[in-house]
VOTORMI-805102 format. One record per residue (C-alpha): residue in one letter; x, y, z. Coordinates in Angstrom, 3 decimals, decimal comma, always signed. Example, Ala and Ser with C-alpha at 12.3 -4.5 7.8 and 13.67 -1.06 7.14 Angstrom:
% VOTORMI-805102
["A"; [+12,300; -4,500; +7,800]]
["S"; [+13,670; -1,060; +7,140]]
% end
This chain:
% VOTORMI-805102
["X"; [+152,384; +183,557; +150,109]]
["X"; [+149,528; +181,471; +151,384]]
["X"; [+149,270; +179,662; +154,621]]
["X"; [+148,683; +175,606; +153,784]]
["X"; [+148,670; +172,506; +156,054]]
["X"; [+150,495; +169,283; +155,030]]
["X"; [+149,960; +166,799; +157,409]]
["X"; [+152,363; +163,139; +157,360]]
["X"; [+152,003; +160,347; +159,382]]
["X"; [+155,615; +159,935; +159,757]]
["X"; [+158,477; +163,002; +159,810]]
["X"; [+159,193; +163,474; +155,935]]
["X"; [+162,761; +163,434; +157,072]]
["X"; [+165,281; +162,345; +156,188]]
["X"; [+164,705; +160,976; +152,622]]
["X"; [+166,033; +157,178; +153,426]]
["X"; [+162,461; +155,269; +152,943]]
["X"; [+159,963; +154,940; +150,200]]
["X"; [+157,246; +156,838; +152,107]]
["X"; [+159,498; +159,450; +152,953]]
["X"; [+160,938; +160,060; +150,005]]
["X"; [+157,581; +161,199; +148,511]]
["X"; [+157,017; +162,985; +150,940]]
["X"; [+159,962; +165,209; +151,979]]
["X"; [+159,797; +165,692; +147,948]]
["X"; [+156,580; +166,965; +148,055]]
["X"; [+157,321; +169,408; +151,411]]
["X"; [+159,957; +171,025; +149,071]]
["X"; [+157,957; +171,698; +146,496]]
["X"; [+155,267; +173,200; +148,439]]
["X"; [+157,515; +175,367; +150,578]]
["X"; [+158,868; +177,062; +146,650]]
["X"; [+154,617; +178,404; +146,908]]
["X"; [+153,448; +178,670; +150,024]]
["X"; [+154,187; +179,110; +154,388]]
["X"; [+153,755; +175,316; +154,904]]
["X"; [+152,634; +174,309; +158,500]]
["X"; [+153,569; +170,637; +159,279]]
["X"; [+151,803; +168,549; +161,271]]
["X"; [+153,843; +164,906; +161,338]]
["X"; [+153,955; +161,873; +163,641]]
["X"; [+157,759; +160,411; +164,985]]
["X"; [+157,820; +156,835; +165,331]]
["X"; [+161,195; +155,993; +165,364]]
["X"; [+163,524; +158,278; +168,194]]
["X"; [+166,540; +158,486; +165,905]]
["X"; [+164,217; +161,074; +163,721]]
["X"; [+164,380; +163,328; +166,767]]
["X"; [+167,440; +164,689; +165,769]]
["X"; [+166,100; +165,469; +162,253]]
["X"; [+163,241; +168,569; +163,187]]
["X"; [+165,280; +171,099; +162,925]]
["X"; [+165,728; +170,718; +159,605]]
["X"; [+162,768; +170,579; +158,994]]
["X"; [+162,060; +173,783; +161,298]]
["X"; [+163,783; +175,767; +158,471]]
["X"; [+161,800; +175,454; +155,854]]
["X"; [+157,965; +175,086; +157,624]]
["X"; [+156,149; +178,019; +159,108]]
["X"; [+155,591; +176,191; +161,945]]
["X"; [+155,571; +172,509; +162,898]]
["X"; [+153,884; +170,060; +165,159]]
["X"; [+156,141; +166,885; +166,173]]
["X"; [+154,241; +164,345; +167,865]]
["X"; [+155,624; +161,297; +169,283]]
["X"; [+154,265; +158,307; +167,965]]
["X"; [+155,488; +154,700; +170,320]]
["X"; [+154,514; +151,982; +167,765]]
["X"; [+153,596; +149,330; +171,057]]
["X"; [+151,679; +151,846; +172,904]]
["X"; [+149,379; +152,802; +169,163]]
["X"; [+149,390; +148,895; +168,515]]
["X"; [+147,492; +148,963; +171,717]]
["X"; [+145,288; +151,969; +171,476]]
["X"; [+144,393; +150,885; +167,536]]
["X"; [+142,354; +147,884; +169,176]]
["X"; [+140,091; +149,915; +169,697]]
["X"; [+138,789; +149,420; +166,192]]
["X"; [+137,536; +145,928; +167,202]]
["X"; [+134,829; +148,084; +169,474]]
["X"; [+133,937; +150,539; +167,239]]
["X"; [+133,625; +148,562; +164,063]]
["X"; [+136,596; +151,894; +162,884]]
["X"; [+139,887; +149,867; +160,374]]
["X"; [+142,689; +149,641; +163,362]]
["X"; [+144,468; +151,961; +161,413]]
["X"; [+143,000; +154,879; +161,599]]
["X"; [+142,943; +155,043; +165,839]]
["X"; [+146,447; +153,697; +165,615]]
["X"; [+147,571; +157,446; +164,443]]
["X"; [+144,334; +159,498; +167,008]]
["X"; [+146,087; +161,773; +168,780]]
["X"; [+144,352; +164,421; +170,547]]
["X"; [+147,237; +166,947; +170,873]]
["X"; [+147,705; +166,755; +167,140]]
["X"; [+143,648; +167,047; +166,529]]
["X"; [+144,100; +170,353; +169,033]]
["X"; [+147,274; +171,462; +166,527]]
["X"; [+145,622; +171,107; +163,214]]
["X"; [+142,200; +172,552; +164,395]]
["X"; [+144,007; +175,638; +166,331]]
["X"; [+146,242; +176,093; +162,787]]
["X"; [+143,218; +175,999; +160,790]]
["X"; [+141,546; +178,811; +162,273]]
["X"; [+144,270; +181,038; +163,431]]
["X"; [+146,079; +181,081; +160,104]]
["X"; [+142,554; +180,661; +157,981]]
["X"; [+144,020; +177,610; +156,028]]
["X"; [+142,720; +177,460; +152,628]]
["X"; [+144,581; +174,530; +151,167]]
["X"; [+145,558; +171,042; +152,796]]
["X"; [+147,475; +168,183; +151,472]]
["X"; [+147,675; +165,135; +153,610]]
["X"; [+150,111; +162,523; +153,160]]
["X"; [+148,280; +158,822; +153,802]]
["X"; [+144,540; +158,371; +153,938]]
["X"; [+144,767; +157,667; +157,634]]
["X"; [+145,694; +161,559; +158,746]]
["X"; [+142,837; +162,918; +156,792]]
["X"; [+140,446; +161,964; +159,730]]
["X"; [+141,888; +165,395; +161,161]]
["X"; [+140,374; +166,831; +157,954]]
["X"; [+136,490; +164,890; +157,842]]
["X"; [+133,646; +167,038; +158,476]]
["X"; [+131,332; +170,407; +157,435]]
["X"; [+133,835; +172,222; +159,233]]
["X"; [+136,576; +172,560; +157,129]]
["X"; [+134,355; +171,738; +153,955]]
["X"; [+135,318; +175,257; +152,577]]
["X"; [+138,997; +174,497; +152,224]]
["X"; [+140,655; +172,734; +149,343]]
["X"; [+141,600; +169,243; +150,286]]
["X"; [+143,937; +166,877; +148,607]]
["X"; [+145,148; +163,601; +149,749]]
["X"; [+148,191; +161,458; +148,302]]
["X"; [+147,258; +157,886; +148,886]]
["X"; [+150,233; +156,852; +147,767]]
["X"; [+149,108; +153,417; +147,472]]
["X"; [+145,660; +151,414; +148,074]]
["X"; [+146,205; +150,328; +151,940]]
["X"; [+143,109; +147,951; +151,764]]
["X"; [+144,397; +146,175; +149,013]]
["X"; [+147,813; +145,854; +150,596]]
["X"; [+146,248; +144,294; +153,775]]
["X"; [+143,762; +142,530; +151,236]]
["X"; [+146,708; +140,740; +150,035]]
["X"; [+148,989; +139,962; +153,162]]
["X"; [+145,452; +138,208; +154,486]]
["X"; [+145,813; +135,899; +151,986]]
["X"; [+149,572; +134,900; +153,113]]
["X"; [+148,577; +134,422; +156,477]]
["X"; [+146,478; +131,442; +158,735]]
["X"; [+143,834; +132,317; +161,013]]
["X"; [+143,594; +134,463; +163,331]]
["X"; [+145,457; +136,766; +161,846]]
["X"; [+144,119; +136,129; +158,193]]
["X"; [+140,925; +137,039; +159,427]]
["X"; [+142,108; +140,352; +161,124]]
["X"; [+143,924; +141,419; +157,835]]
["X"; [+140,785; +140,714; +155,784]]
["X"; [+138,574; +142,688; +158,440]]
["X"; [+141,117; +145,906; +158,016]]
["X"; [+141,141; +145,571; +154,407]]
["X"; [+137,011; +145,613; +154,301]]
["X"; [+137,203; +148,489; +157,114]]
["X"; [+139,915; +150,490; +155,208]]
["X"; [+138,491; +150,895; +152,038]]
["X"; [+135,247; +152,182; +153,350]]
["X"; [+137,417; +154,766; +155,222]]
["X"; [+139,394; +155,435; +151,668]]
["X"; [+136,076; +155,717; +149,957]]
["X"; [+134,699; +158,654; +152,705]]
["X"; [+137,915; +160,137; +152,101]]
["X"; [+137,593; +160,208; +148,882]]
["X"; [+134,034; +161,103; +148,706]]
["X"; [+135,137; +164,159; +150,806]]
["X"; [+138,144; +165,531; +149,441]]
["X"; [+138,477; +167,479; +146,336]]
["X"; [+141,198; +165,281; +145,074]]
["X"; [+142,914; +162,161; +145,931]]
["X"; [+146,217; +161,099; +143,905]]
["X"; [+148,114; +157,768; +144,064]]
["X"; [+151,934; +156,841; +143,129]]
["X"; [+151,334; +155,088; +139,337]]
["X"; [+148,130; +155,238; +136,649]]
["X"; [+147,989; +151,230; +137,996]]
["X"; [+146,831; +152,361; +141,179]]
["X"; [+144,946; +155,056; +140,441]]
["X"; [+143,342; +152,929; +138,184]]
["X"; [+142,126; +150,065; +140,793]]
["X"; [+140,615; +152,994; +143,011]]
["X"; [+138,389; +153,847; +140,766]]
["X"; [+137,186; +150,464; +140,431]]
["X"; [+136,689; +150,077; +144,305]]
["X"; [+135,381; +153,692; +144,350]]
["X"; [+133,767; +154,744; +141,452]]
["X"; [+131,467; +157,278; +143,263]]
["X"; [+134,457; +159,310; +143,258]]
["X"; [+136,415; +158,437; +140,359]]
["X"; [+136,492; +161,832; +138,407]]
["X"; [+138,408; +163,399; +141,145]]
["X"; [+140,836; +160,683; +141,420]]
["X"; [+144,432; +160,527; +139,311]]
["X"; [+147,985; +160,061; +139,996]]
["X"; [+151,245; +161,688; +140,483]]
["X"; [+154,327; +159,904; +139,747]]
["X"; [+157,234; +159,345; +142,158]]
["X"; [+161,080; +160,723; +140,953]]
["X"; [+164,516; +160,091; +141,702]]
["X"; [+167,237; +162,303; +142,082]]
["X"; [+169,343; +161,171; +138,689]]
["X"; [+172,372; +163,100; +140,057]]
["X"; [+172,507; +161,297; +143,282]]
["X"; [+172,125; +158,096; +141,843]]
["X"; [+174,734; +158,219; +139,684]]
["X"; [+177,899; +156,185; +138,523]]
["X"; [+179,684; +159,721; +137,924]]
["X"; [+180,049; +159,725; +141,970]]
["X"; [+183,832; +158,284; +143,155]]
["X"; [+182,244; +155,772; +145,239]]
["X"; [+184,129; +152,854; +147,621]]
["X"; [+184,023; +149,588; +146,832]]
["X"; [+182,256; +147,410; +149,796]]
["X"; [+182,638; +144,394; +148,284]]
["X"; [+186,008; +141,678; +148,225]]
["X"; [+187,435; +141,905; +144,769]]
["X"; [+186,791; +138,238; +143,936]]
["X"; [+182,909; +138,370; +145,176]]
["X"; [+179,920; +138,761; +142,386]]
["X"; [+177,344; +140,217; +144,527]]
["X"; [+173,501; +140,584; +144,116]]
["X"; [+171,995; +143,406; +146,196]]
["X"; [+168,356; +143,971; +147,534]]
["X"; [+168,310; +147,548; +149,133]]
["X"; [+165,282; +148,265; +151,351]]
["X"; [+163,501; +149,140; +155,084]]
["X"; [+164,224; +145,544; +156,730]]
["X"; [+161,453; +146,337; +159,367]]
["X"; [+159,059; +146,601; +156,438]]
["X"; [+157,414; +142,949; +156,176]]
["X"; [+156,479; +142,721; +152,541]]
["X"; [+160,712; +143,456; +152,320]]
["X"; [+161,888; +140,389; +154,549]]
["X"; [+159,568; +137,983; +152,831]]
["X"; [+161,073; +138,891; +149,409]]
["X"; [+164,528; +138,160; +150,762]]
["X"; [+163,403; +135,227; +153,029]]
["X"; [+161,993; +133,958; +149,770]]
["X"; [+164,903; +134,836; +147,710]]
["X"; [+167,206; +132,864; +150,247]]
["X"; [+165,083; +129,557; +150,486]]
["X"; [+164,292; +129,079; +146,935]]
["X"; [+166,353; +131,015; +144,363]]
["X"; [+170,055; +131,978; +145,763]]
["X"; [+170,889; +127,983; +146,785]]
["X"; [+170,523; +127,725; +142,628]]
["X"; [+172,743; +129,908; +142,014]]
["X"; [+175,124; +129,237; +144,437]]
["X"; [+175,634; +125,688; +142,434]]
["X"; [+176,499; +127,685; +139,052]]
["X"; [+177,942; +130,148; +140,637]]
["X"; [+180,011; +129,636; +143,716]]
["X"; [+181,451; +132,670; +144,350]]
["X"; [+177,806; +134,657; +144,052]]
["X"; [+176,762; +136,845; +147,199]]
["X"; [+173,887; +138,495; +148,298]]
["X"; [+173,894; +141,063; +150,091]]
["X"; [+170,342; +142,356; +152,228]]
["X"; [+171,303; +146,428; +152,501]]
["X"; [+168,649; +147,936; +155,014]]
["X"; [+167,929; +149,295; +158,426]]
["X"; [+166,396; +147,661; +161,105]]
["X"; [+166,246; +144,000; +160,098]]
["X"; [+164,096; +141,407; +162,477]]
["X"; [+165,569; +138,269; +164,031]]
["X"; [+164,282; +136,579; +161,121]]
["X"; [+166,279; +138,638; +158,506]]
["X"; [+169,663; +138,505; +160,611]]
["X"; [+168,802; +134,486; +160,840]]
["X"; [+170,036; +134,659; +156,978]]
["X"; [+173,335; +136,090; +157,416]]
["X"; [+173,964; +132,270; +158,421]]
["X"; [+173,617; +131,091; +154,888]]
["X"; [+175,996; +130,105; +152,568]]
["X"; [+176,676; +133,370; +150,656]]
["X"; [+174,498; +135,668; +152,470]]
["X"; [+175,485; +139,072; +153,945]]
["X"; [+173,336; +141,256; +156,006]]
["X"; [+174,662; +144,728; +156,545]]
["X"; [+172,250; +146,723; +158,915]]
["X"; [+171,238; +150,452; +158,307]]
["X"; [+174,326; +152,048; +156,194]]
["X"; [+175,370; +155,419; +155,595]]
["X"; [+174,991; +155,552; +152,040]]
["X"; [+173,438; +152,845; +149,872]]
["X"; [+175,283; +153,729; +146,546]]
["X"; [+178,125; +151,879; +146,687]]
["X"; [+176,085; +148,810; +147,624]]
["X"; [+174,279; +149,543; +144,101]]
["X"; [+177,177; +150,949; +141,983]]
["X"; [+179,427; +147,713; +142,269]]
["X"; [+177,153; +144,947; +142,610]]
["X"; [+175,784; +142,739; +139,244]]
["X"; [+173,055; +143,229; +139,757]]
["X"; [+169,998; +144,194; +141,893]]
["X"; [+167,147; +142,077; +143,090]]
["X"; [+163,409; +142,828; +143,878]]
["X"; [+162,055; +139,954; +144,549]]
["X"; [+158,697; +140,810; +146,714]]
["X"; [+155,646; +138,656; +146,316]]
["X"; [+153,612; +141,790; +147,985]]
["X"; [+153,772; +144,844; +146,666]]
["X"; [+151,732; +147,798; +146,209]]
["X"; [+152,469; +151,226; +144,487]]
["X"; [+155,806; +152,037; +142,973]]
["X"; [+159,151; +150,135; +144,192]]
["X"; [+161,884; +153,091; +144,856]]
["X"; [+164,366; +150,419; +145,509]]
["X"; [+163,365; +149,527; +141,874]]
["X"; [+163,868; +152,857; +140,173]]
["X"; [+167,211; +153,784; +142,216]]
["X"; [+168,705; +150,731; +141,219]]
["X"; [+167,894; +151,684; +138,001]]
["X"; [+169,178; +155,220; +138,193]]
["X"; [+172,086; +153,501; +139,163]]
["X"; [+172,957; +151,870; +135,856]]
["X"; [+172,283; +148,407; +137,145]]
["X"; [+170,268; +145,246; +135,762]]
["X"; [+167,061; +144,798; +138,342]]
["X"; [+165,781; +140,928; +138,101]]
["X"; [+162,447; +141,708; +139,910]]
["X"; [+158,961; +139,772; +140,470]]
["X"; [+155,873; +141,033; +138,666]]
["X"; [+154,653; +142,563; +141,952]]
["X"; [+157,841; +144,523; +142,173]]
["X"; [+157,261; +145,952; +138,661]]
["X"; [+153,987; +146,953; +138,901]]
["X"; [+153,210; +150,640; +138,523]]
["X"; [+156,319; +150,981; +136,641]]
["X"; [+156,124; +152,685; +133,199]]
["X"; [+156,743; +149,924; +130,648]]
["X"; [+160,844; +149,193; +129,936]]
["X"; [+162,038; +147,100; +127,741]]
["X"; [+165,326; +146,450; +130,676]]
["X"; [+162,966; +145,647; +133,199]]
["X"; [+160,822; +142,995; +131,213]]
["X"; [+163,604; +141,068; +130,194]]
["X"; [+164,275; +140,177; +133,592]]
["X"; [+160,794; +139,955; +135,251]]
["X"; [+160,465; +136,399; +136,712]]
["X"; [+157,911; +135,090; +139,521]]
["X"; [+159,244; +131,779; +139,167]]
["X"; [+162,453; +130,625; +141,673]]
["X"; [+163,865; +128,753; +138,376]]
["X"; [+164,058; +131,225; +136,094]]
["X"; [+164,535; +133,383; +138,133]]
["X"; [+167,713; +131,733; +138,974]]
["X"; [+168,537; +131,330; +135,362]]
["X"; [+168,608; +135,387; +134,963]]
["X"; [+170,705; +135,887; +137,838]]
["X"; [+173,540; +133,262; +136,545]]
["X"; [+173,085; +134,640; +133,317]]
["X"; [+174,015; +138,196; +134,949]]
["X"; [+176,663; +136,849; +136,694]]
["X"; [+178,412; +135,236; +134,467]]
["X"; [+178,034; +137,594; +131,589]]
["X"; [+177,989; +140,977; +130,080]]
["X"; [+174,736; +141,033; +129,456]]
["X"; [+173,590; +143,421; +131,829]]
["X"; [+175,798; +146,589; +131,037]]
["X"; [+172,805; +147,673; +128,191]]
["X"; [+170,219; +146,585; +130,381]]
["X"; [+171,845; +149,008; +132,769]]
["X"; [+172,108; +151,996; +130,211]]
["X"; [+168,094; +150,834; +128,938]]
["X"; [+167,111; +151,065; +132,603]]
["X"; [+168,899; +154,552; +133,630]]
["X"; [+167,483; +156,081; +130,020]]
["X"; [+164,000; +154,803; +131,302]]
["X"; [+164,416; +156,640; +134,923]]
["X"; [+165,478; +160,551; +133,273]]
["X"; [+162,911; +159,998; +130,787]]
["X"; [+159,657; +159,406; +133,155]]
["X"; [+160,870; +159,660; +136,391]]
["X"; [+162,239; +163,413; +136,643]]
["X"; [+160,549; +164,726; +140,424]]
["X"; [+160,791; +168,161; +138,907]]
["X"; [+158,911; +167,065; +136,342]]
["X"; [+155,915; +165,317; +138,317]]
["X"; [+155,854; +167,940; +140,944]]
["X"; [+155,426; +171,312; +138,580]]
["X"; [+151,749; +170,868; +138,661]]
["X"; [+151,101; +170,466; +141,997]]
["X"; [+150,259; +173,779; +142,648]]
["X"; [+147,541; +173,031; +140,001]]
["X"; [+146,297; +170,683; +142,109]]
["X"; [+145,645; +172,415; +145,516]]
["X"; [+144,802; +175,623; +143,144]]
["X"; [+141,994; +174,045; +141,013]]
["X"; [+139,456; +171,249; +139,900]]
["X"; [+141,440; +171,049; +136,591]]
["X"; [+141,179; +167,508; +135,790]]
["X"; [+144,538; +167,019; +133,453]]
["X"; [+146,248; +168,265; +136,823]]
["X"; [+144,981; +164,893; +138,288]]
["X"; [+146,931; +163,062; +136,258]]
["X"; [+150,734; +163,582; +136,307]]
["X"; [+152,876; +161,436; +134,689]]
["X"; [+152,775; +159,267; +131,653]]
["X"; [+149,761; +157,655; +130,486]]
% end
């Protein structure tokens, strides 16, 4: 086996996130074809307890602590050097020591970095002779691009500054690296646009879900009261596109609903909510539950789900698991996009709190979304397999074969 780096900016463990998802997916395949060394940042102290499964499967890992206050304060230093806070935000000189001393002591080959902003561990003539690839995931500068426009000054004009100074980053990393992959053709697509220098080395890889897992075949608990008819969002609540979809939801759409519907619930499933999240639990009909041990249940006996997020970038996993899970998902076209085109998920796309009401009461108080369901679970084993996506990622890391930029459905 070959020796290969994989660097993360957070521990790809365990699976309970978007981000890390991808990620701990990718890890496994590339431990199936080569002595992976991991290089990874911690940044919340519950994930502590988590390296050692990690340690099993790597060659040899590097955990560094990452305090989000104390990088908050050291990513400032952006403003002086005209760098996108971002990138210092995740400097770390004990982790630059790691990956150079790794590099040369195991004569790494191939790389894969997870998130543009660890590849500045990877810039340079130096290590110009190995084979670099870099999942983007999503487009970061268009993501801060877009909560700028949200926002009042000062902080409109901050966002706007990293979304300028981000994108020129992307583009060097790009420009550098042999290939650079995103979650969905959309966003692929839009790189090319903002970096067309690089374009031909530029595709996508699609994300997966576990079909098994998410399954109604599981004997799963009911958390629900018999008599409730309960609309779920499942999601990071310290994630800030997350609690403005269900701050949003709350103030605009659910009070409609609630007149139709009386005994309608929603229910906000996610770790780590902010005061402003909890706030909610104090409306009429509102439940929020924290972190939970498993999220299934929350999925498997609720109506429906909801995905109503206003910013969005990449693929929504809380999207395709609700999906996997047999269940109707009334979503915003922000939530949507990336998605492979489904018949289930169009007939409920709304961006409007009226009809978007409308769809919900309509699931509620109806069958209607028990073939939806089916539609939506047929979609997910059809294009969203991980085995699938992943097979070729060997290609990737292995060659300059362009079709192996590209997996997943056109």
């Amino acid at each position: 086996m070959e020796d290969l780096l994989f660097l993360t900016h957070r521990i790809p463990y365990p699976p309970n996130k978007g981000d890390k998802i991808r990620s701990f997916n990718l890890l496994k395949q590339l431990v199936k074809d080569y002595r992976v060394h991991l290089g990874t940042f911690v940044d919340d102290p519950v994930d502590w307890q988590y390296v050692a499964e990690l340690d099993k499967i790597c060659a040899q890992t590097c955990y560094v602590g990452l305090n989000p206050l104390i990088a908050k304060l050291r990513s400032t230093q952006g403003f002086l050097t005209g760098e996108a806070l971002t990138v210092p935000y995740y400097r770390n000189a004990r982790m630059r020591k790691w990956v150079d001393a790794t590099l040369h002591e195991h004569s790494i080959s191939r790389v894969l970095v997870f998130s543009s902003t660890m590849c500045q561990y990877l810039l340079g003539e130096n290590v110009s002779h190995t084979r670099r690839v870099v999942d983007f995931v999503d487009i970061d500068s268009d993501k801060w691009k877009q909560y700028s426009e949200s926002l009042k000054w000062p902080m409109s004009w901050v966002y706007k500054r990293e979304s300028k100074t981000l994108l020129k980053f992307e583009r060097r990393v790009a420009g550098q690296f042999d290939a650079s992959i995103f979650v969905s053709q959309a966003e692929s697509t839009l790189f090319k646009k903002l970096a067309p220098e690089s374009a031909s080395r530029v595709g996508f890889m699609e994300n997966g879900v576990d079909a098994d897992y998410f399954s109604q075949k599981h004997n799963l608990q009911n958390p629900y009261l018999p008599e409730e008819r309960v609309l779920v969002f499942t999601g990071a609540m310290d994630y800030w596109a997350n609690a403005d979809a269900v701050v949003w939801f709350v103030q605009t759409v659910f009070p409609i609903i609630l007149k139709q519907v009386p005994d309608a619930r929603f229910y906000i499933v996610g770790g780590r909510p902010g005061e402003v999240v909890k706030k909610l639990s104090a409306e009429a009909g509102v439940h929020v539950t924290g972190s939970v041990k498993d999220i299934r249940p929350y999925l498997a006996y609720a109506q429906a789900a909801v995905a109503p997020l206003r910013i969005a970038r990449g693929v929504q996993n809380k999207v395709l698991e609700a999906m996997a899970m047999e269940k109707p998902v009334l979503a915003t076209s922000a939530a949507l996009d990336g998605i492979v085109t489904c018949s289930a998920l169009d007939r409920l796309r709304a961006d409007e709190p009226e009809l978007m009401a409308s769809k919900a009461i309509e699931l509620l108080t109806s069958n209607s979304g028990e073939a939806l369901g089916k539609a939506g679970r047929s979609c997910i084993t059809t294009h969203y397999n991980w085995a699938r996506n992943l097979n070729r990622i060997e290609q990737l890391l292995e060659n300059t074969d362009s079709v192996a930029l590209e997996v997943g459905d056109a």
